[in-house]
N, C-alpha and C positions, 0 to 999 in steps of 0.2 A: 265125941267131937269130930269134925270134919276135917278130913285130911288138907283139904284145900289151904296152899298158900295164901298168907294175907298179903296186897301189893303195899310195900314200905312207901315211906315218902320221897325217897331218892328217885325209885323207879317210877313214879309217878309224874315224877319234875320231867325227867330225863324224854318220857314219853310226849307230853306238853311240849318242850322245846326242841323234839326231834324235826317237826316238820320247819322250822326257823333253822334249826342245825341245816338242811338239806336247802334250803333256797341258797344260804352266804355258802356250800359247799359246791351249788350249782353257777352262783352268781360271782363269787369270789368275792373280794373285799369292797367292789363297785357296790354290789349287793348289801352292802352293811348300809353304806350311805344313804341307799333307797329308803330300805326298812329306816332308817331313822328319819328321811325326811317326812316319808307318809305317816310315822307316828307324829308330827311333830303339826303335821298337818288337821291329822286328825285331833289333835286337844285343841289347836288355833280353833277350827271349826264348829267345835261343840261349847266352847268358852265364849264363842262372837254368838252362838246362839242363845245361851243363859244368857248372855247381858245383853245379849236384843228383846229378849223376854219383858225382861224388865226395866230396861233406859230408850227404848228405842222413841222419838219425838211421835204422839201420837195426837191427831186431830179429833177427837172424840165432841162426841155429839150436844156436851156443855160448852165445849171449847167453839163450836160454830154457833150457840146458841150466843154466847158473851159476845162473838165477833159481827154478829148483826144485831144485836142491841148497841154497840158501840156507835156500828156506821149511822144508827137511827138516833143514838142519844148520847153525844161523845163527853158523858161526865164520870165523878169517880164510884157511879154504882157498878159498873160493870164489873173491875177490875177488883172491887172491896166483896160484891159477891164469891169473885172465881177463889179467893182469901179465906173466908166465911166458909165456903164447900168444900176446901182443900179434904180429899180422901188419902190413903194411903198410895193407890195406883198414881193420881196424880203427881202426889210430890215427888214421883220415881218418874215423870213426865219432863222432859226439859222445854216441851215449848210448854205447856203450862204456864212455867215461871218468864218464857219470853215472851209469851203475851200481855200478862201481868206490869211484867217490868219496861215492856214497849207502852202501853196506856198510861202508866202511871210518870213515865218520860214525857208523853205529851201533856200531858196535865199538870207538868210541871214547868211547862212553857219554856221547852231547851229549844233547843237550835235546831232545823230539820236536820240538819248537816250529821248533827253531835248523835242527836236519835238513831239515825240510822246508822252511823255508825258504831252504834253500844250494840245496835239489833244486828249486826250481820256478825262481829267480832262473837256475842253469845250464839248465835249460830253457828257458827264454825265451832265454836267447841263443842257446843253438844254434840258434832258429827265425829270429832277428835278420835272419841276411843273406837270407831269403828274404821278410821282409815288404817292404821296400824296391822291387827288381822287380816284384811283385806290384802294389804302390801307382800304380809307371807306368805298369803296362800298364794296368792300370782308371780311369789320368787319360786315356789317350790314348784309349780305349773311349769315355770320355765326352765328350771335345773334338771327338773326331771331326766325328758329326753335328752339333754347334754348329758348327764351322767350314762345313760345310756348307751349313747354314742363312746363314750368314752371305755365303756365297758365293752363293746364291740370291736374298738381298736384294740383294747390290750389282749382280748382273748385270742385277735387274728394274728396278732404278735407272736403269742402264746404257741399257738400254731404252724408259723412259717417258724420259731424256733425250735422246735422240735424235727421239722423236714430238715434245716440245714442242720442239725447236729447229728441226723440220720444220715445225711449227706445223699439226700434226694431219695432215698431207700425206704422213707417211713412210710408204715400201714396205713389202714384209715380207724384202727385202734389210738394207734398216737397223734393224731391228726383230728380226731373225733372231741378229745378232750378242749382243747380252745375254741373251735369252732362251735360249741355246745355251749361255750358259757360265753359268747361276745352275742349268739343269739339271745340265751338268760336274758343277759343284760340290757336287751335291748325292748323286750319286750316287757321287762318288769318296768323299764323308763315311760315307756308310753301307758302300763298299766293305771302307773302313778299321775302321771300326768292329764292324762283324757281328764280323770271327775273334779280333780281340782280348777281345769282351767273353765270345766263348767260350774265349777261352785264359786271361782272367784269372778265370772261373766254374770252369776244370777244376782253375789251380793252387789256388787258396781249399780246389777240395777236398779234391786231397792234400796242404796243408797242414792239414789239420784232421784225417785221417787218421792223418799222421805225430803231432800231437799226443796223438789218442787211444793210438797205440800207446807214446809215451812216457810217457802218464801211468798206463796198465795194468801197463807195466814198473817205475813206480816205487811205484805204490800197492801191488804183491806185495813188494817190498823190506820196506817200510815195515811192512805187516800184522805181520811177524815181531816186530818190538818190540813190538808189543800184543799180541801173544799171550803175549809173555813176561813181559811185564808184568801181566796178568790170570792167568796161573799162580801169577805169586808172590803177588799177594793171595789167590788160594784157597787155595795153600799156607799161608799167612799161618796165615787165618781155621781150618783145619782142625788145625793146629798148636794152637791155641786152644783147639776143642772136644774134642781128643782125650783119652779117661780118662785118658792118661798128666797132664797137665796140668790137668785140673779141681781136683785137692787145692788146691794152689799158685794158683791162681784165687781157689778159695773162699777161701781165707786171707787171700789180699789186699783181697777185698770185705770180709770180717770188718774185720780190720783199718782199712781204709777207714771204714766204719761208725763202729766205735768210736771214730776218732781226730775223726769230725763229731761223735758224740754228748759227748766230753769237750768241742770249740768250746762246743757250744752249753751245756752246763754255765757253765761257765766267762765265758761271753758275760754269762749269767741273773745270777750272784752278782754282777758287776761292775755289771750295773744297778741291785740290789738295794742295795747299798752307796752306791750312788752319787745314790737317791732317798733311803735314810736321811738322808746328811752334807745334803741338802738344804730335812731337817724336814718 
């Protein structure tokens, strides 16, 4: 058998958490805060990524296929298709379901008003769970360097207390020790900081992305009722001017006419009468 020691599990642990022993040793108690914020950063970040995997609004190439069959045929196939094709991916889609429930709004003859207002309130939720991680990550972008800061005052502290208890007499041994961990700290602040404040600038901006693309897809929904609705007034109004219809017009402005010119007859004798009995 071989002489060799086997390494226990204590000494193993101990090894692993030596190099964490030596930064909160280096950085002092500011240093705990770091490490805790960047862990905390770091789960935010990988949790916004699994549920962007899979919730994130996507415009996929049935969903632009429904949305120009719509503007060319504004009835209930489009919307009973995207139903009928529901896959797995999709129903983890939230405009999916806002395109859906935006057609089938119109097709149910609401109110533009009401419509778009169901459409922008389910939008903002579907964006819901991603402003939340977003918010941490760019508290913890901003805490960072403060903590840092703060970890640089206390170690300079740290330092001018050690010269007046030396009474102007200290080395650059005892003087070395604060000055070494307010710089720590200052550089582990910006450490933390710098990737996050680029990671919470990257998501801002594909979440601003994903909104233009939601509101593109619901603003061509939507166009459709105005266009249908500006046909039926030209309809309207051309129905109005057309030779078949001007007889039946003019009759009724006649008529119209005549029926203010007997008021006002009628108006005139009543005052007449009514300034005679007066003397």
């Amino acid at each position: 058998m071989s002489d060799t020691p086997l390494t226990t599990a204590p000494e193993s642990l101990a090894t692993l958490s030596s190099p964490l022993n030596q930064l909160i040793d280096m950085g002092g108690p500011v240093m705990v805060v770091l490490i805790a914020l960047a862990a905390a950063g770091a789960v935010t970040f990988v949790y916004l990524m699994l549920f962007g995997t899979f919730y994130t609004p996507r415009l996929n190439s049935k969903l632009k296929n429904s949305i120009t069959f719509w503007q060319q045929n504004p009835s209930d196939r489009a919307p009973r298709q995207l139903r009928e094709q529901q896959t797995f991916w999709s129903r983890l889609n939230p405009l999916h379901h806002l395109v859906i429930n935006t057609m089938e709004s119109q097709l149910a003859r609401r109110s533009p008003q009401q419509v778009r207002e169901t459409a922008a309130r389910d939008a903002q939720k579907a964006l819901e769970p991603f402003e939340a991680p977003l918010k941490i990550i760019e508290v913890i972008a901003a805490l960072a360097p403060l903590l840092g800061l703060l970890g640089t005052v206390l170690g300079m502290m740290e330092a001018f207390s050690a010269m007046a208890a030396a009474e102007g007499r200290a080395n650059a041994t005892q003087l070395s020790g604060g000055i070494y961990e307010a710089l720590t700290t200052t550089a582990a602040g910006l450490v933390v900081a710098i990737p996050f404040a680029a990671l919470a600038a990257w998501i801002e901006f594909r979440l601003r992305r994903i909104h233009k693309t939601m509101n593109g897809a619901l603003v061509s929904i939507l166009a459709v009722e105005q266009r249908a609705a500006s046909s039926d007034s030209d309809t309207t109004e051309a129905e109005l001017s057309s030779p078949a219809t001007q007889p039946a017009a003019r009759k009724q402005a006649e008529a119209s006419r005549s029926h203010t010119a007997t008021e006002t007859e009628t108006e005139a004798a009543t005052e007449r009468r009514l300034a005679h009995a007066a003397g």
